[in-house]
Residue frames relative to the residue before (quaternion, step in Angstrom):
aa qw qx qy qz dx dy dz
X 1.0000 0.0000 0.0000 0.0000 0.00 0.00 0.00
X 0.3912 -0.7094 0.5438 0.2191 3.53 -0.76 0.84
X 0.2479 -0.8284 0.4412 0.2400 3.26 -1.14 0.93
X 0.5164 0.6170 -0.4406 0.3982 3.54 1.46 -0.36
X 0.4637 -0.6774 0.5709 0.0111 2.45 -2.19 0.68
X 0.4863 -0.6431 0.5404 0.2407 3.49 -1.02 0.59
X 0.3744 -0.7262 0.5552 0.1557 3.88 -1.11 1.12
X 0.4620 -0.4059 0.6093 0.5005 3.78 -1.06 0.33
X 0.8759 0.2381 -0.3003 0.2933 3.33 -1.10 1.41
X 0.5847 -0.6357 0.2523 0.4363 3.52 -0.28 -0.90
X 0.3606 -0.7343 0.4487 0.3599 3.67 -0.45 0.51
X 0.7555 -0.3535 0.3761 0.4034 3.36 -1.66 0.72
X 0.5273 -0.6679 0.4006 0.3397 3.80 -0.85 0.43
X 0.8207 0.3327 -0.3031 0.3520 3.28 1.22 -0.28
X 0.3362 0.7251 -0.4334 0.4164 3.07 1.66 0.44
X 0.0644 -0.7926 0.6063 -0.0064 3.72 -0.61 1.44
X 0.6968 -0.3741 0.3453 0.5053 3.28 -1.27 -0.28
X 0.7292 0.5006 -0.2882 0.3668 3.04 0.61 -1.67
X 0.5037 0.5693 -0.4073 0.5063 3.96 1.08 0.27
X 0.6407 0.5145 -0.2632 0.5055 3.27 0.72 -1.13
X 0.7714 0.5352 -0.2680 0.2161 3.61 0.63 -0.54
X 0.4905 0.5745 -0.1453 0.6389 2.70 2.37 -1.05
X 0.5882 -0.5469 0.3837 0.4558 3.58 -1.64 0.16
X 0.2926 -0.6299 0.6216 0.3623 3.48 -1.53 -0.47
X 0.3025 0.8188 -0.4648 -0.1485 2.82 -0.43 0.47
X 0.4290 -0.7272 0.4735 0.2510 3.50 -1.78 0.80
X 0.3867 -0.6940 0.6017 0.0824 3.84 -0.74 1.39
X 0.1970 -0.6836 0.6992 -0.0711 3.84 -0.71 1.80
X 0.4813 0.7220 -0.4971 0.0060 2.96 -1.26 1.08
X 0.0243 0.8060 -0.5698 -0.1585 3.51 -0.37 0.55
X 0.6368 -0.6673 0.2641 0.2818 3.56 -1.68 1.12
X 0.7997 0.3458 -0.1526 0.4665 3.51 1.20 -0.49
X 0.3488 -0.5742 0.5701 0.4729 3.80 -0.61 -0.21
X 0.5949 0.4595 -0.5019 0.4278 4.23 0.41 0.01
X 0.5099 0.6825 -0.2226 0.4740 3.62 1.59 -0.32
X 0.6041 0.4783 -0.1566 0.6179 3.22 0.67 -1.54
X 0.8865 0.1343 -0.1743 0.4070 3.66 -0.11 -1.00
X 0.6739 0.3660 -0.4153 0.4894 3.73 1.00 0.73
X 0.5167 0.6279 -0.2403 0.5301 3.71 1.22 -0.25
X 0.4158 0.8290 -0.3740 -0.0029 3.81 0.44 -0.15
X 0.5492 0.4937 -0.4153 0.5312 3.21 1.60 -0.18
X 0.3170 0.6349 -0.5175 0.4781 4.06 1.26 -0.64
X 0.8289 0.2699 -0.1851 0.4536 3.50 -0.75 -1.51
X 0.6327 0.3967 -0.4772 0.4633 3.91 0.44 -0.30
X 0.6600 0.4205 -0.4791 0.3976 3.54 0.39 -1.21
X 0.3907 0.6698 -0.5112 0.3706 4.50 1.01 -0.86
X 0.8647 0.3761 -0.0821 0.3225 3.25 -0.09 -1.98
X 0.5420 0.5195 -0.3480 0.5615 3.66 1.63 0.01
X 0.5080 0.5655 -0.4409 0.4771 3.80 1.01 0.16
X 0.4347 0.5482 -0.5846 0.4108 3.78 1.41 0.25
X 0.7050 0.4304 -0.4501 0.3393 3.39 0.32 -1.60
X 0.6375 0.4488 -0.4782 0.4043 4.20 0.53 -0.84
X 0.7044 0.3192 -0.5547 0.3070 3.64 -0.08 -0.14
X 0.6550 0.5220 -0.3860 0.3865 3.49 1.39 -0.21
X 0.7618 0.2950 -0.4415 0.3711 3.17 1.07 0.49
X 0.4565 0.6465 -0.4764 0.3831 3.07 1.09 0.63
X 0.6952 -0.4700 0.0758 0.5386 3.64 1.64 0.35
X 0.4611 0.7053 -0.4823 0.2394 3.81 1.28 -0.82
X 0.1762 -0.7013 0.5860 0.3657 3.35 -0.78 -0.55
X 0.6638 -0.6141 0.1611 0.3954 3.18 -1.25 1.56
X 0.7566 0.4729 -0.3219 0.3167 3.63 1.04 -0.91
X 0.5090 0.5388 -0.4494 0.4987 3.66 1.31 0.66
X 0.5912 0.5526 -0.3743 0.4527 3.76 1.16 -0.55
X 0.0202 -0.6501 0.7589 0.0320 4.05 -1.30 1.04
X 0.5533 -0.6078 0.5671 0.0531 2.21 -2.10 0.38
X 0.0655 0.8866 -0.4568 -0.0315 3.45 -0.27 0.38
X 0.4128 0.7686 -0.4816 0.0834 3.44 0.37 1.32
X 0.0886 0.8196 -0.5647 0.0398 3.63 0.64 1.06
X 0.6748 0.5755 -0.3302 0.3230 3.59 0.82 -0.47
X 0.4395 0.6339 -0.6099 0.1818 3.70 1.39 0.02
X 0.8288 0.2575 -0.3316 0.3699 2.76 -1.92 1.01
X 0.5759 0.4747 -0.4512 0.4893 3.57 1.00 0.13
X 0.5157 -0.4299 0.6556 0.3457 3.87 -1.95 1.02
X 0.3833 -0.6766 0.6258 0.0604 3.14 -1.80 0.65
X 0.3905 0.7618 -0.3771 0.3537 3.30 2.24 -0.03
X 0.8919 -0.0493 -0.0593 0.4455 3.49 1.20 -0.01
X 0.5177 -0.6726 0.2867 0.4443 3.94 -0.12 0.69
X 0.5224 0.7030 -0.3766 0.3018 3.23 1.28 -0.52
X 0.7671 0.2827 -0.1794 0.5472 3.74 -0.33 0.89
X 0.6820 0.4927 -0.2176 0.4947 3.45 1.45 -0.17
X 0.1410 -0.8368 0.5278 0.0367 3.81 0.11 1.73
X 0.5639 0.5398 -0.3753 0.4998 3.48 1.31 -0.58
X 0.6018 0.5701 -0.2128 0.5172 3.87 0.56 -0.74
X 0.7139 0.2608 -0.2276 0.6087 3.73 0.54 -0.83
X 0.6565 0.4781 -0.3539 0.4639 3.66 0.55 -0.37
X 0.6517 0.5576 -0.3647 0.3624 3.38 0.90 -0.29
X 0.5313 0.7191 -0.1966 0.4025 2.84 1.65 -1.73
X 0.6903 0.4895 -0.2068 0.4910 3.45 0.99 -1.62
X 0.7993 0.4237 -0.2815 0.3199 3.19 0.18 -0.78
X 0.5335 0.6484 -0.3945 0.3732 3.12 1.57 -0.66
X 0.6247 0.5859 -0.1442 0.4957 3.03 1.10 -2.53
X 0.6317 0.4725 -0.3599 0.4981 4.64 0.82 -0.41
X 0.4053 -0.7468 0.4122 0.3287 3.82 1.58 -0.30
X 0.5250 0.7362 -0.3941 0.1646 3.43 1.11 0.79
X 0.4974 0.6060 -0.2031 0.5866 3.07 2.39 -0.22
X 0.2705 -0.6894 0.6657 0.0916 3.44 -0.90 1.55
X 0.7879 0.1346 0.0563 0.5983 3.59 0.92 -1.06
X 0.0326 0.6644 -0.7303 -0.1556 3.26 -2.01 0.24
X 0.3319 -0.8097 0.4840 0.0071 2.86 -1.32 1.20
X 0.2113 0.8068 -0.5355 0.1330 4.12 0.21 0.46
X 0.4307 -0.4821 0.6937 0.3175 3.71 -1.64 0.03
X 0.8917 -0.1552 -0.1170 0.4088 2.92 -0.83 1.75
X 0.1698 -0.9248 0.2793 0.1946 3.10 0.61 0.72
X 0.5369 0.6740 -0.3036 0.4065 2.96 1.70 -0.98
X 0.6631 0.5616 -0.2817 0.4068 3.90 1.31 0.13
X 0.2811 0.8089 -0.3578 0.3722 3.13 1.85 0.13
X 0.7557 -0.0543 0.1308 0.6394 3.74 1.72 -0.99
X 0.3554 -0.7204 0.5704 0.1718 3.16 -0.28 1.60
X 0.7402 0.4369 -0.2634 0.4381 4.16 0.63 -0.89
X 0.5469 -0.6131 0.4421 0.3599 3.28 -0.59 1.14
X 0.5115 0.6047 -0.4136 0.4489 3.78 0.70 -1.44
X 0.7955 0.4863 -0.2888 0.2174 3.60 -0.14 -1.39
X 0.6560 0.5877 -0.1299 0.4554 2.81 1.33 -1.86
X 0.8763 0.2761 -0.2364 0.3162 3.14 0.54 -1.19
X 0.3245 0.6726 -0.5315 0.3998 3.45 2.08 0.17
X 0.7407 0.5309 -0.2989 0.2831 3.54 0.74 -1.08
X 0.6236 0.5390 -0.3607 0.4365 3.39 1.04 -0.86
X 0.4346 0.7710 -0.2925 0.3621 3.36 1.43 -1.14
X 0.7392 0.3256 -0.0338 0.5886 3.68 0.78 -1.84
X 0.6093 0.6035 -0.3341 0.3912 3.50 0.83 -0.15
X 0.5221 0.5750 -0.1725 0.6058 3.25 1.82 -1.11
X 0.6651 0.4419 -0.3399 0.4969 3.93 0.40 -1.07
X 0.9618 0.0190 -0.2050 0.1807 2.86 0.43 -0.85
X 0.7669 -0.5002 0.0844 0.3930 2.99 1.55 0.96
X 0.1804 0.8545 -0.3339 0.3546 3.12 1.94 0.56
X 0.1332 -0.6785 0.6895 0.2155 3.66 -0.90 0.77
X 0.0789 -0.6143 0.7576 0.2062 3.41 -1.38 -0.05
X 0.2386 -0.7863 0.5448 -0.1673 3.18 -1.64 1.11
X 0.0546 -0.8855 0.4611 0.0159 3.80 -0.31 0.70
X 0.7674 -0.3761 0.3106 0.4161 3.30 -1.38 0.41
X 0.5063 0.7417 -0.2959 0.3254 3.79 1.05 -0.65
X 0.3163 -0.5248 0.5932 0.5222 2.96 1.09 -2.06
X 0.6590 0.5753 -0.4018 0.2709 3.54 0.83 -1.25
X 0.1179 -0.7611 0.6273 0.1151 4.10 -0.80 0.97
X 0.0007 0.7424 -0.6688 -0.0393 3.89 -0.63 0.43
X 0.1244 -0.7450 0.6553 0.0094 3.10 -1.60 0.53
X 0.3957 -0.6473 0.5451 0.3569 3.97 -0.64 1.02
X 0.0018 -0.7389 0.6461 0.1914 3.37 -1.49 0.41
């Protein structure tokens, strides 16, 4: 039985069930700790990208959080548990979505980024930004 749910309106076209079923989750991060502590709406506006996956249909108790990397550079995965945990979980099929401000900052190194989109594609991962805009490799 599916647990997701349908919004007053219509969902995005690629939003399927089989998303809905998996987590969403939304990835906090900012690159420095002068960042973190001069940036605060940034990291608030991050952590308000729960309520969009919750209206985009998840329910709230399938949406995580993932924001172990404040204050870490994105210039490399090394040092980044929130980043490798994502990766895993994505690449284990447990992520319907990922959610981030600007996503395209998730991995400053092509290698990274595109290792991720890479596993996102296998396994059917949307990725999803502050925009609204959701893409998906085919």
């Amino acid at each position: 039985m599916s647990r997701w749910k349908r919004v007053s309106g219509t969902l995005p076209s690629k939003i399927e069930g089989r998303h809905l079923d998996r987590q969403a989750v939304v990835y906090v991060r900012q690159s420095t700790l002068e960042q973190l502590e001069h940036n605060k709406e940034s990291t608030a506006v991050q952590y308000a990208l729960v309520e969009r996956a919750c209206s985009l249909g998840w329910a709230r108790p399938l949406v995580a959080v993932i924001d172990d990397d404040l204050g870490c550079s994105a210039a490399s995965t090394a040092g980044r548990p929130g980043f490798q945990r994502l990766v895993a979980e994505v690449g284990l099929g447990h992520v319907g979505l990922i959610l981030g401000f600007e996503v395209s900052r998730l991995a400053r190194s092509c290698r990274d980024w595109y290792h991720l989109l890479e596993i996102c594609a296998l396994a059917g991962t949307l990725i999803g930004d502050n925009d609204g805009g959701t893409c998906q490799r085919e």
